[in-house]
PyMOL commands that place a pseudoatom at each C-alpha (Angstrom):
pseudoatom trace, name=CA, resn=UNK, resi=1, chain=A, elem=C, hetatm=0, pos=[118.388, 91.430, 16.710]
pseudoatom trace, name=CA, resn=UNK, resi=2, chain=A, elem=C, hetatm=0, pos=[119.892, 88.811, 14.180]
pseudoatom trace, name=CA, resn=UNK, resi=3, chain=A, elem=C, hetatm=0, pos=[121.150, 91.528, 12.380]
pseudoatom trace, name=CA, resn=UNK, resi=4, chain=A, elem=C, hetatm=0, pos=[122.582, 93.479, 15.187]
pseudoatom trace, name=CA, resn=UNK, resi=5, chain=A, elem=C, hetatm=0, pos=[124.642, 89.823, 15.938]
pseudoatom trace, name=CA, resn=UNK, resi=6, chain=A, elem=C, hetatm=0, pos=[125.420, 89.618, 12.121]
pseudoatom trace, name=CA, resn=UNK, resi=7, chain=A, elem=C, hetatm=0, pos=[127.355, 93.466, 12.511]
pseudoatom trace, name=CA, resn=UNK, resi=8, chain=A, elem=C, hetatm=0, pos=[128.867, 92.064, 15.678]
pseudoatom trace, name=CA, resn=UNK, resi=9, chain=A, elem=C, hetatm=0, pos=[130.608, 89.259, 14.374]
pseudoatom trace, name=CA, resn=UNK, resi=10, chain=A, elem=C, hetatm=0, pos=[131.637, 90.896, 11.394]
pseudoatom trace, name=CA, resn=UNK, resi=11, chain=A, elem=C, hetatm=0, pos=[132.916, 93.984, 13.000]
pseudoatom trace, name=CA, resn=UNK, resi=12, chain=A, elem=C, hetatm=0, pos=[134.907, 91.645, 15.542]
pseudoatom trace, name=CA, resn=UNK, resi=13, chain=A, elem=C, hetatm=0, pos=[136.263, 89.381, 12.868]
pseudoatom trace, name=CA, resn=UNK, resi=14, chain=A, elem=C, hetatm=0, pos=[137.345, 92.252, 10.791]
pseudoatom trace, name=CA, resn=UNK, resi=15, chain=A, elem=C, hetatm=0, pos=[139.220, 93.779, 13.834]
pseudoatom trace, name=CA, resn=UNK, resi=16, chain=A, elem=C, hetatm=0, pos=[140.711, 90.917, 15.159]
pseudoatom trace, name=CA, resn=UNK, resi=17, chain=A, elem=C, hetatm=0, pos=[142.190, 90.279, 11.517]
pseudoatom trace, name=CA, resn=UNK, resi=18, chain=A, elem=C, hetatm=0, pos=[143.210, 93.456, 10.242]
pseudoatom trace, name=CA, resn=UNK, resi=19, chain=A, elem=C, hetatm=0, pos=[146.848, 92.737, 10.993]
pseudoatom trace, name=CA, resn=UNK, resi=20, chain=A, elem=C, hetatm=0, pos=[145.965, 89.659, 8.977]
pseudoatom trace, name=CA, resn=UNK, resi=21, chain=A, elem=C, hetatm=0, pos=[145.701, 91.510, 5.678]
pseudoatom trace, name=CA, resn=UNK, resi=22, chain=A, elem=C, hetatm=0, pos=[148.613, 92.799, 5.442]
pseudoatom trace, name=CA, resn=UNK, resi=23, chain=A, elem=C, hetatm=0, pos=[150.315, 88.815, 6.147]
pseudoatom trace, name=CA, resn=UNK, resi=24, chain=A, elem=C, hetatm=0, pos=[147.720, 88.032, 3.397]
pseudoatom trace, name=CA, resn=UNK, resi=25, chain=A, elem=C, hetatm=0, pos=[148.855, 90.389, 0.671]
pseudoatom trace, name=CA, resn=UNK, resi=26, chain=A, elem=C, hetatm=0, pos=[152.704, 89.748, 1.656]
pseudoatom trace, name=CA, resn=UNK, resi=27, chain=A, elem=C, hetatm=0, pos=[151.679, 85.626, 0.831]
pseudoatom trace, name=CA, resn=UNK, resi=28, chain=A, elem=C, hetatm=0, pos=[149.957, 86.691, -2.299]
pseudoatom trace, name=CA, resn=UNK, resi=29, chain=A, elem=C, hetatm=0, pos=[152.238, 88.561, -3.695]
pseudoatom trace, name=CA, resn=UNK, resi=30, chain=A, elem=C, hetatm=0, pos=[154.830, 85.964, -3.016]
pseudoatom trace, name=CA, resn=UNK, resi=31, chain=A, elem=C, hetatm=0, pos=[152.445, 82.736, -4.487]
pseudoatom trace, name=CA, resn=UNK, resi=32, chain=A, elem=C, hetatm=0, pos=[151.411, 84.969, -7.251]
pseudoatom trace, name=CA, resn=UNK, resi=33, chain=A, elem=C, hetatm=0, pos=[154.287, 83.900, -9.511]
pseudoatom trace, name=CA, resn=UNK, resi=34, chain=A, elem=C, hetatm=0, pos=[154.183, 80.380, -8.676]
pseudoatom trace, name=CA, resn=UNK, resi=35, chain=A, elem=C, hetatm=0, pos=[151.362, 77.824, -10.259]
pseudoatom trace, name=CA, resn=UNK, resi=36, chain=A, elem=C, hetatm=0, pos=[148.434, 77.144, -7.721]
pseudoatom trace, name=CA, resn=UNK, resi=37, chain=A, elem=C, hetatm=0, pos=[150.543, 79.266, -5.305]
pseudoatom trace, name=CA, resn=UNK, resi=38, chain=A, elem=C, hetatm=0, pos=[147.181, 81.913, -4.899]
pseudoatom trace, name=CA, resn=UNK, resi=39, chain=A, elem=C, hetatm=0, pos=[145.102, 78.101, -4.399]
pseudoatom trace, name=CA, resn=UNK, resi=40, chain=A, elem=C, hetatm=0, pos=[147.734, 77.106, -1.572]
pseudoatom trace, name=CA, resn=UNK, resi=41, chain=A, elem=C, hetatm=0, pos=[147.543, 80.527, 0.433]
pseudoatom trace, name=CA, resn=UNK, resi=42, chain=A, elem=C, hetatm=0, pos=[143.901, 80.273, 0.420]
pseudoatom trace, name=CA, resn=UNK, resi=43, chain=A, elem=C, hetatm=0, pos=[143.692, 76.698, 2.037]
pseudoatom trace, name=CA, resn=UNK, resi=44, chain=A, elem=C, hetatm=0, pos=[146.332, 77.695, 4.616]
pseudoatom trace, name=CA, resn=UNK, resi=45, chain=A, elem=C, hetatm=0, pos=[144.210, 80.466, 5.970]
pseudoatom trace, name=CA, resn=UNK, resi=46, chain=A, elem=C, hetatm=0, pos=[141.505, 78.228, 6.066]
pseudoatom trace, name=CA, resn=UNK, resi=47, chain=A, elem=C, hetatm=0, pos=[143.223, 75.788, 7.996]
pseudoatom trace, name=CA, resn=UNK, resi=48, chain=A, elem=C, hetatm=0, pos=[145.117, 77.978, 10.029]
pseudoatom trace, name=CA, resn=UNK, resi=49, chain=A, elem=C, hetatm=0, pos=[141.752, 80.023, 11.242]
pseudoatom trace, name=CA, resn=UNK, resi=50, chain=A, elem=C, hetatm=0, pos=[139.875, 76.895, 11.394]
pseudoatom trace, name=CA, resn=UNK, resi=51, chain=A, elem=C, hetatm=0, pos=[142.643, 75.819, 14.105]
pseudoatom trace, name=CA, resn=UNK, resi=52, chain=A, elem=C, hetatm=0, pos=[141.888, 79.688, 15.655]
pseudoatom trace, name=CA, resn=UNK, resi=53, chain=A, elem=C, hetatm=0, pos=[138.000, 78.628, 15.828]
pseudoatom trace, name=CA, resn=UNK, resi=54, chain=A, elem=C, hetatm=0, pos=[138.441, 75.289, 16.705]
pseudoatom trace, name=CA, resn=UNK, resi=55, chain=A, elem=C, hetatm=0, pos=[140.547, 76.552, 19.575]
pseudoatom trace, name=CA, resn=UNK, resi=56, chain=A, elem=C, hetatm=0, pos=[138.069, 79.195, 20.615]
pseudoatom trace, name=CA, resn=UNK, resi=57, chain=A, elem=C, hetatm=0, pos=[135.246, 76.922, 20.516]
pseudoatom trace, name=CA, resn=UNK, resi=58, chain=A, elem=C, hetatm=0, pos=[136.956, 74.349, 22.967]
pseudoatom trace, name=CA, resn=UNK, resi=59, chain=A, elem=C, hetatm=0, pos=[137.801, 77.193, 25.119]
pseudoatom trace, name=CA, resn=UNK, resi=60, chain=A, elem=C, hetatm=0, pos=[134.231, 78.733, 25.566]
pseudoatom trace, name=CA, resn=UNK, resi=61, chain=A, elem=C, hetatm=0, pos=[132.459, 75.663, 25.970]
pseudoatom trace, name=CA, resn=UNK, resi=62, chain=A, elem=C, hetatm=0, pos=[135.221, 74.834, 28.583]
pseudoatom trace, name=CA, resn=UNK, resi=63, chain=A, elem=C, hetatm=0, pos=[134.458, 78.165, 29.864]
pseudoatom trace, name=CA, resn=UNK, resi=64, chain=A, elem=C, hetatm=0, pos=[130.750, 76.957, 30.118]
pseudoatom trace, name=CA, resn=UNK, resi=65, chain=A, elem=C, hetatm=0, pos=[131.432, 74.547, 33.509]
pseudoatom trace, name=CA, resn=UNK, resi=66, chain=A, elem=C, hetatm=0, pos=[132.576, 77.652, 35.033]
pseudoatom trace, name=CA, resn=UNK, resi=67, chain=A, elem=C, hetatm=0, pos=[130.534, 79.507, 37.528]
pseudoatom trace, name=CA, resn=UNK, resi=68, chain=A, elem=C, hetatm=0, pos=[127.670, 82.108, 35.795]
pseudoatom trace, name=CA, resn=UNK, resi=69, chain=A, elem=C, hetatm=0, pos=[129.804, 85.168, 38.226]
pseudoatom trace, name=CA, resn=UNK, resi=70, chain=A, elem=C, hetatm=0, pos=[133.255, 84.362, 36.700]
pseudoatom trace, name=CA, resn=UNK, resi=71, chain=A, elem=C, hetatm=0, pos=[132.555, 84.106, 33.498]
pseudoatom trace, name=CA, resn=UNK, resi=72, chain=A, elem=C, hetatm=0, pos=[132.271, 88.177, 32.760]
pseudoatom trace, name=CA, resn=UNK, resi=73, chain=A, elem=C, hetatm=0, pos=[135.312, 88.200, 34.040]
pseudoatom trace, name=CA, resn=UNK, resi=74, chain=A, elem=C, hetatm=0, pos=[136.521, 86.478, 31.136]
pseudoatom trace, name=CA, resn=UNK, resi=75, chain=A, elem=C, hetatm=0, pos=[136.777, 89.788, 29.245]
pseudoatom trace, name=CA, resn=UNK, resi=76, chain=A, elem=C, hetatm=0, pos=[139.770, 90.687, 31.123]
pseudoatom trace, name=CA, resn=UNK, resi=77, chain=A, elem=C, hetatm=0, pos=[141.543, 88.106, 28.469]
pseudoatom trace, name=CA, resn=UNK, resi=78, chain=A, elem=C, hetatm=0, pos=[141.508, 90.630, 25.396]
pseudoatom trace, name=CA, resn=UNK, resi=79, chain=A, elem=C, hetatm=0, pos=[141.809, 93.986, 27.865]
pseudoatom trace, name=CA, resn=UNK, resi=80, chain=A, elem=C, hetatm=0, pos=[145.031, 92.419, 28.416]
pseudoatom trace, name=CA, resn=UNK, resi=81, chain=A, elem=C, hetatm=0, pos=[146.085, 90.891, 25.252]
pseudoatom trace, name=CA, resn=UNK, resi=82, chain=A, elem=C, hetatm=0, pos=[145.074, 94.696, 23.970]
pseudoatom trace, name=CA, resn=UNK, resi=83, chain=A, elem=C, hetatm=0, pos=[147.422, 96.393, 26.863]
pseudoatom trace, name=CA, resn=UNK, resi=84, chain=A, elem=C, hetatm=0, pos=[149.979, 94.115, 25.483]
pseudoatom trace, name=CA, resn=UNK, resi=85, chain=A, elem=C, hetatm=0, pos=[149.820, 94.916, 22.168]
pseudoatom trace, name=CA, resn=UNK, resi=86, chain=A, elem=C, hetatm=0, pos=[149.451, 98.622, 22.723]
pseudoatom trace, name=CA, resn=UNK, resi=87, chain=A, elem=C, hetatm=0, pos=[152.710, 98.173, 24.404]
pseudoatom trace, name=CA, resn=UNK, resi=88, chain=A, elem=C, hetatm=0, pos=[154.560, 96.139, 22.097]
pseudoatom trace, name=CA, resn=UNK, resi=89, chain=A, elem=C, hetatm=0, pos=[153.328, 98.768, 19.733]
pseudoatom trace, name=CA, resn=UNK, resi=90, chain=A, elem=C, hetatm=0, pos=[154.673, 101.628, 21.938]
pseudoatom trace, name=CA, resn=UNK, resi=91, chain=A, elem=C, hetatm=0, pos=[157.876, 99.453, 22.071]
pseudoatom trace, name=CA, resn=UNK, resi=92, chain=A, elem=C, hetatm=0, pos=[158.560, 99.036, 18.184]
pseudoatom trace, name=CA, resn=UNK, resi=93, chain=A, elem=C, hetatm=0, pos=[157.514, 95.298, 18.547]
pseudoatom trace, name=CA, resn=UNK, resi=94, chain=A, elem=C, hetatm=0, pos=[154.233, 95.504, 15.902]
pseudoatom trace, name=CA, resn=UNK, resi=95, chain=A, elem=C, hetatm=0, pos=[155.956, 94.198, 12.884]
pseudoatom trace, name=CA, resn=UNK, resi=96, chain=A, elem=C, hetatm=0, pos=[157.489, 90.704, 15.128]
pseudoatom trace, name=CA, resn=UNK, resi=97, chain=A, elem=C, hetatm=0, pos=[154.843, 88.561, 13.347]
pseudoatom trace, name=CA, resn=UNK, resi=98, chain=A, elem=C, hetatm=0, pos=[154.968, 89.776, 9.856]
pseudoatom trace, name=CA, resn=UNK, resi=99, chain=A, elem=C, hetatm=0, pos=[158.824, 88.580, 9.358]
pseudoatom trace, name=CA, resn=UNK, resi=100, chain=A, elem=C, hetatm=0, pos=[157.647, 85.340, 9.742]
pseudoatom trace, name=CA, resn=UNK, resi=101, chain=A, elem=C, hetatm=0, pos=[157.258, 84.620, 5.908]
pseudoatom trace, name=CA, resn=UNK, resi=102, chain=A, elem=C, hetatm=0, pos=[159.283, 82.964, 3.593]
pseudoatom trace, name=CA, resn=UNK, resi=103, chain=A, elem=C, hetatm=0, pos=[159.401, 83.222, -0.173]
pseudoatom trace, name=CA, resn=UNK, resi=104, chain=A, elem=C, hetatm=0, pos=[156.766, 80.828, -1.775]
pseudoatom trace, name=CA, resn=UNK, resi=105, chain=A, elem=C, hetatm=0, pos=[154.383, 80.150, 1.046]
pseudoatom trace, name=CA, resn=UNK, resi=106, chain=A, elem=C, hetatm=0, pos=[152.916, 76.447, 0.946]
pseudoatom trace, name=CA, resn=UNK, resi=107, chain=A, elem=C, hetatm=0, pos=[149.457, 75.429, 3.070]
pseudoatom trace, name=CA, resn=UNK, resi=108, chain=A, elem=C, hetatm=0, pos=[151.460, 74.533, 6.197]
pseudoatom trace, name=CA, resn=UNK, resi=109, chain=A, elem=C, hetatm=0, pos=[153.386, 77.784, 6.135]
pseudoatom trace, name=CA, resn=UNK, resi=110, chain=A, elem=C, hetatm=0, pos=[150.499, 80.383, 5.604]
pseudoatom trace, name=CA, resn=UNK, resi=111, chain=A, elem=C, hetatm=0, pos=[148.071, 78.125, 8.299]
pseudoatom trace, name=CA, resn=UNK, resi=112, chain=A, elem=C, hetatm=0, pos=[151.171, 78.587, 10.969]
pseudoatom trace, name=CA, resn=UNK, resi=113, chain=A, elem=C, hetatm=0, pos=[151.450, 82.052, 10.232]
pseudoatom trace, name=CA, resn=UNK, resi=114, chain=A, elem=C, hetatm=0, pos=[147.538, 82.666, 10.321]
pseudoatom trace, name=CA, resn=UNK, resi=115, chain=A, elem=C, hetatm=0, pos=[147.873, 80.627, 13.965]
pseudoatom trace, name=CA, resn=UNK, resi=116, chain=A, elem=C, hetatm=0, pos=[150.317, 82.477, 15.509]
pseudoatom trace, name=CA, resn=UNK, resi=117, chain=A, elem=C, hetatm=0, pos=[149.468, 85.584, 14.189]
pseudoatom trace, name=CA, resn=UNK, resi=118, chain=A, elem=C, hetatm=0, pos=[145.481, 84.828, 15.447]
pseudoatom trace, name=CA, resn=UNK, resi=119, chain=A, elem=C, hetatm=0, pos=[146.912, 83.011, 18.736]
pseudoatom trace, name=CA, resn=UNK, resi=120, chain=A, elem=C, hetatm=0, pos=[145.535, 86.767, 20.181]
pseudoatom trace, name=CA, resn=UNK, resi=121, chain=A, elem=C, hetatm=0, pos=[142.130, 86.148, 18.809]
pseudoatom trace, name=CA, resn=UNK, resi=122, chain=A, elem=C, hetatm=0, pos=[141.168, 83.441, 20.419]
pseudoatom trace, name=CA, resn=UNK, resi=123, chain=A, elem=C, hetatm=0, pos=[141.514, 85.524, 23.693]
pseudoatom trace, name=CA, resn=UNK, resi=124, chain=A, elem=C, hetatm=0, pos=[139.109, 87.615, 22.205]
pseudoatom trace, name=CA, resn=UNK, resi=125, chain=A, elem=C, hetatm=0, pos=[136.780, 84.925, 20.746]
pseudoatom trace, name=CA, resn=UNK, resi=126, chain=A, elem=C, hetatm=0, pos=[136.894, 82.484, 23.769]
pseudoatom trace, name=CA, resn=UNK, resi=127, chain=A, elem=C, hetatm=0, pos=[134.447, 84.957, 25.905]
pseudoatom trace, name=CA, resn=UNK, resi=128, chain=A, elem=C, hetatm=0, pos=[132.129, 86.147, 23.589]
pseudoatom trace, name=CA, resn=UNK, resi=129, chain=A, elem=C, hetatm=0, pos=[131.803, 82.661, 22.310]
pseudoatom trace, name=CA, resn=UNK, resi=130, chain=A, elem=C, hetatm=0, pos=[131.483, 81.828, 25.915]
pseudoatom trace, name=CA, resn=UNK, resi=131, chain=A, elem=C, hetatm=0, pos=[128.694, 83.955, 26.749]
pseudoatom trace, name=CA, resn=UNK, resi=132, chain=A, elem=C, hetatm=0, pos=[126.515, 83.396, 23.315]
pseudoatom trace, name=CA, resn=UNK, resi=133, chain=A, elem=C, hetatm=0, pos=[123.992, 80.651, 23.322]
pseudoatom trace, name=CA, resn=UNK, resi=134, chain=A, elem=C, hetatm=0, pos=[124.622, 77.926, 21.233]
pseudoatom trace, name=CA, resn=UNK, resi=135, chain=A, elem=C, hetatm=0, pos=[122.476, 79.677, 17.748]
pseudoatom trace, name=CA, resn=UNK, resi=136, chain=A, elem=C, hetatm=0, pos=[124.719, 82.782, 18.490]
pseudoatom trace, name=CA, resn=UNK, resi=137, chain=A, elem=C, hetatm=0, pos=[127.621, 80.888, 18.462]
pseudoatom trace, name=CA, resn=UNK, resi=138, chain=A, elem=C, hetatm=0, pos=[126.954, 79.076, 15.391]
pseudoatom trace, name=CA, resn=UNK, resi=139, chain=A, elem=C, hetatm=0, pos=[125.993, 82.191, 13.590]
pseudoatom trace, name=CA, resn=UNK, resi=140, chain=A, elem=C, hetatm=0, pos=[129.788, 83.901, 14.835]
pseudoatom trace, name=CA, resn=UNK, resi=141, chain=A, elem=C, hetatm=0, pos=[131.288, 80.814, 13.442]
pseudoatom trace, name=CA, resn=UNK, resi=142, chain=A, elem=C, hetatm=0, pos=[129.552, 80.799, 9.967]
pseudoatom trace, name=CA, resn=UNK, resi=143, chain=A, elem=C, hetatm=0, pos=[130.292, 84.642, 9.273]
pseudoatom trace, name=CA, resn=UNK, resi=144, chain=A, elem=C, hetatm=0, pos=[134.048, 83.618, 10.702]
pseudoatom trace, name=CA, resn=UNK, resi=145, chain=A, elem=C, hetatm=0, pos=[133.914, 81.382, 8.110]
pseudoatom trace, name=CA, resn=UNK, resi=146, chain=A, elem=C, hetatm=0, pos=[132.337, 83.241, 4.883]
pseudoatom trace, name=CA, resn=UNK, resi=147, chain=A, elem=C, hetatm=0, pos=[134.418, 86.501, 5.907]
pseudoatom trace, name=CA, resn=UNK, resi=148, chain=A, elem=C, hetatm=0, pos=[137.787, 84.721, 5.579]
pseudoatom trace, name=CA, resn=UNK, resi=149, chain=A, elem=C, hetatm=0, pos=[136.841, 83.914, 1.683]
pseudoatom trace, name=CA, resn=UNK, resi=150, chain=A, elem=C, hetatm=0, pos=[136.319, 87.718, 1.782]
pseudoatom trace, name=CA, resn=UNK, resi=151, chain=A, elem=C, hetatm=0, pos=[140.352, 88.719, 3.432]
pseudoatom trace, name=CA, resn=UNK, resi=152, chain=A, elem=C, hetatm=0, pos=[141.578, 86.399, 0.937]
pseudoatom trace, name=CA, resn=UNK, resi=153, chain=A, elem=C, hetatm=0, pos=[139.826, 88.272, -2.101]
pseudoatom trace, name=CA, resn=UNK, resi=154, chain=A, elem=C, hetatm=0, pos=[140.994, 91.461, -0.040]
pseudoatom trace, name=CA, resn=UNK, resi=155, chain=A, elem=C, hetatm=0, pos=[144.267, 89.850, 0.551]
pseudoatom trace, name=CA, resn=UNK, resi=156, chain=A, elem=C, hetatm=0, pos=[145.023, 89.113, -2.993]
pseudoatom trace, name=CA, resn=UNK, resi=157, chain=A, elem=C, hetatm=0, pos=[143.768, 92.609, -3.648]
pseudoatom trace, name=CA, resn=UNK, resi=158, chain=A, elem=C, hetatm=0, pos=[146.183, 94.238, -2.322]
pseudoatom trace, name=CA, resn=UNK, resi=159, chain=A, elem=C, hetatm=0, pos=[148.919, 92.158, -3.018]
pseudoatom trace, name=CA, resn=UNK, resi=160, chain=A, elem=C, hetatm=0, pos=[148.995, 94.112, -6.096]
pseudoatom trace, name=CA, resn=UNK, resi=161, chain=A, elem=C, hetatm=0, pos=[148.651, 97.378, -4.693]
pseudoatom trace, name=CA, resn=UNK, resi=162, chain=A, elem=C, hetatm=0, pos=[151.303, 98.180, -2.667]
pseudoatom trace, name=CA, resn=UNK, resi=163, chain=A, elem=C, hetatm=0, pos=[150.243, 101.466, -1.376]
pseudoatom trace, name=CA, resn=UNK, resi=164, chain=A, elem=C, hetatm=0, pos=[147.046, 100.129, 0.446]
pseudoatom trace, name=CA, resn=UNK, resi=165, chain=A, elem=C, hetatm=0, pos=[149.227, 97.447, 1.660]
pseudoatom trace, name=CA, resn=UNK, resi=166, chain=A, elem=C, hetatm=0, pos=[152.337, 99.716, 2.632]
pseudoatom trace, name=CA, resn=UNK, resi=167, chain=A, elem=C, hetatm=0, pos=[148.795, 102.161, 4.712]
pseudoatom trace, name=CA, resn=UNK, resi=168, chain=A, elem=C, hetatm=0, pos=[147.611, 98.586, 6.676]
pseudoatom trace, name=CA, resn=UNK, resi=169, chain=A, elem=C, hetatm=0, pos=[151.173, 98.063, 8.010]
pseudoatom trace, name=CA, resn=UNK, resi=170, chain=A, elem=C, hetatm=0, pos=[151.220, 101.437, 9.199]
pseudoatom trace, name=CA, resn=UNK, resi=171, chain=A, elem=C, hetatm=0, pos=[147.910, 101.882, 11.094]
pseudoatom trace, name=CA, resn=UNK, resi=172, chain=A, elem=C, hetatm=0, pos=[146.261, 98.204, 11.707]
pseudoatom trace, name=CA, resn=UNK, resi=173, chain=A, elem=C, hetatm=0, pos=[148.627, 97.884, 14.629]
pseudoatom trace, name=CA, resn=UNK, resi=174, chain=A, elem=C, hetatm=0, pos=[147.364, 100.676, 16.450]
pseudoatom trace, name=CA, resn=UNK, resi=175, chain=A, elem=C, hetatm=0, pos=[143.650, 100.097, 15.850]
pseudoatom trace, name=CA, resn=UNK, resi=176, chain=A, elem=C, hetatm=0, pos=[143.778, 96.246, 17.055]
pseudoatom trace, name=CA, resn=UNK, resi=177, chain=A, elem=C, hetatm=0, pos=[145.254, 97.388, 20.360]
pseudoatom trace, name=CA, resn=UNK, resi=178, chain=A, elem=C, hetatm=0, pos=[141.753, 99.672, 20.575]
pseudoatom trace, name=CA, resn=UNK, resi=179, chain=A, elem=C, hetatm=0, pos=[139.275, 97.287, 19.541]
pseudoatom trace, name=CA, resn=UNK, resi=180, chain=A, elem=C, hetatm=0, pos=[141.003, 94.711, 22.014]
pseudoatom trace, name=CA, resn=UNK, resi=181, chain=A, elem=C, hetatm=0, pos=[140.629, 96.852, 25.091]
pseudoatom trace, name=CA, resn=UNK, resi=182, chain=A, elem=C, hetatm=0, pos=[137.299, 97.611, 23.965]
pseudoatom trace, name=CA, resn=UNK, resi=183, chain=A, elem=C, hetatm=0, pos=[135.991, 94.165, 23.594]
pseudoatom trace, name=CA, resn=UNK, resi=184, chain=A, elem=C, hetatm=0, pos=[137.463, 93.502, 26.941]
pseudoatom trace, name=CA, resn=UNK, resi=185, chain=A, elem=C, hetatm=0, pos=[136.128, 96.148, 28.748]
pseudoatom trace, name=CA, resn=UNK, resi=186, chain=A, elem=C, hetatm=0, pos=[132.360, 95.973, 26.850]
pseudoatom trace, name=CA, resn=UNK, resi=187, chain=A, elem=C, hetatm=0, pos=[132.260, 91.911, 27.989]
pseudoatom trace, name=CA, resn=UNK, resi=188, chain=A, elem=C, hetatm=0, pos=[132.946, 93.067, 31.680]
pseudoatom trace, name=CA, resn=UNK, resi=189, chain=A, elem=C, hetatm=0, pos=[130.588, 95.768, 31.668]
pseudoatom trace, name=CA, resn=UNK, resi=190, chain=A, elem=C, hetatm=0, pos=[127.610, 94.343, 29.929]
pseudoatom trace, name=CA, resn=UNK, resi=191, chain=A, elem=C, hetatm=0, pos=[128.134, 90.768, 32.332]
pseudoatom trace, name=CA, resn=UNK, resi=192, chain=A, elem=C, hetatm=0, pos=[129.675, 91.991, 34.885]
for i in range(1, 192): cmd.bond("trace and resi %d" % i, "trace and resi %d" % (i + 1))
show_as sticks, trace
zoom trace
């Protein structure tokens, strides 16, 4: 069971971020130059998703004072944030949060970026946080945590391998419209 919930979290991190990566590498390769600049895009993720998961936390256990039948209904948050971004996608609107950097990135920068690019997770976190017990939650938060040490090692990866980086731009904006409908439409099902 615990390691069932250990895949889910990781799996639903990694899609929710994979348009992440590729923001990631692009801050990388533009602090690599720079001294500390690699240090300084590291503690902007972290404070950026730490806003995401601060956010997401407030919002499920605000979602807890709802009423047990509404709360599957919840899930209908990241089927639509997924409908949206299939259709920005089918629109030519997947690379809008991507032009948002600048040339040497400081902590404030890359934690905005993170936030606005994440704003969509916590759609997606808010009701599965919602509808884990408290140990569940915890455990979502902690591999949250430990797997965004992991994108910035992947991050700074591929900030010096352009290829892989030039492959994530091309595809991670049609898989995160998938997984989002998906999540959506597995929290309505298995609640509802």
């Amino acid at each position: 069971m615990q390691l069932r919930l250990l895949g889910q979290a990781a799996g639903m991190f990694a899609v929710t971020n994979v348009d992440d990566l590729v923001v990631l590498a692009l801050f990388f390769g533009q602090a690599a130059a720079r001294r500390g600049g690699p240090a300084r895009v590291v503690a902007g993720q972290y404070l950026g998703f730490g806003a995401i998961l601060a956010a997401s936390v407030a919002g499920a256990l605000g979602a807890g004072f709802l009423p047990p039948a509404v709360v599957p209904y919840l899930g209908l948050l990241p089927l639509l944030l997924g409908l949206r971004a299939a259709w920005r996608t089918w629109r030519g609107g997947a690379d809008d949060e991507r032009e948002a950097t600048v040339e040497h990135p400081g902590v404030l920068t890359v934690a905005a970026v993170t936030f606005a690019n994440g704003g969509d997770n916590i759609g997606v976190y808010v009701p599965v946080f919602a509808t884990a017990g408290a140990g569940t939650l915890i455990m979502f938060v902690v591999v949250f945590l430990v797997l965004a040490a992991v994108w910035c090692l992947v991050g700074r990866f591929l900030a010096t391998r352009p290829s892989i980086a030039s492959a994530l731009a091309r595809w991670g904006h049609v898989l995160l419209p998938l997984v989002l409908v998906g999540i959506g439409l597995a929290i309505l099902l298995r609640l509802g």
